[in-house]
C-alpha positions in Angstrom: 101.8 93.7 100.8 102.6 93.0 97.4 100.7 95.7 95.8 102.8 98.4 98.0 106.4 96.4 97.4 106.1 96.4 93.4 103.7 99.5 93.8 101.0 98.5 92.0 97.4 99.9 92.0 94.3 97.7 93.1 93.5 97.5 89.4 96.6 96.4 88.3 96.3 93.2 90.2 92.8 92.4 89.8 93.7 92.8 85.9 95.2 89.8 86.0 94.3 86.6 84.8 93.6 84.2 87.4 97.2 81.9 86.9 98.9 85.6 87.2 97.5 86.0 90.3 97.7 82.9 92.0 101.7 83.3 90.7 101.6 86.0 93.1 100.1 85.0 95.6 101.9 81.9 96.3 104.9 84.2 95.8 103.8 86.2 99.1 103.1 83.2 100.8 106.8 82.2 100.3 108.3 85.8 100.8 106.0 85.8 104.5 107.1 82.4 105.2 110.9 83.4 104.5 110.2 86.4 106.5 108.6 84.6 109.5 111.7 81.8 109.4 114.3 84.7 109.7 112.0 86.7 112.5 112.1 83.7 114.2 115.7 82.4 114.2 116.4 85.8 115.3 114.4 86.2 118.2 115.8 82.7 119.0 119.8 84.1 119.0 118.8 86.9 121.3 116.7 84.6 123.6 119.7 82.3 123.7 
């Protein structure tokens, strides 16, 4: 997910020291989490 978003290559992440990357993957976690909360309140407006 992230790597096509910010359009990085594979080694461009695993680059990374391991803080870096744990920076960015709690950062998904939040973005899918976000993501999943707005997904849901909307399918709960059309359901009613």
């Amino acid at each position: 997910m992230a790597l096509h978003r910010f359009h990085w290559r594979p080694h461009e992440f695993l680059e990374m020291d391991r803080k870096e990357k744990a920076f960015v993957i709690a950062s998904i976690q939040l973005e899918l989490k976000k993501e999943k909360e707005e997904h849901d309140r909307i399918k709960s407006k059309i359901r009613g």
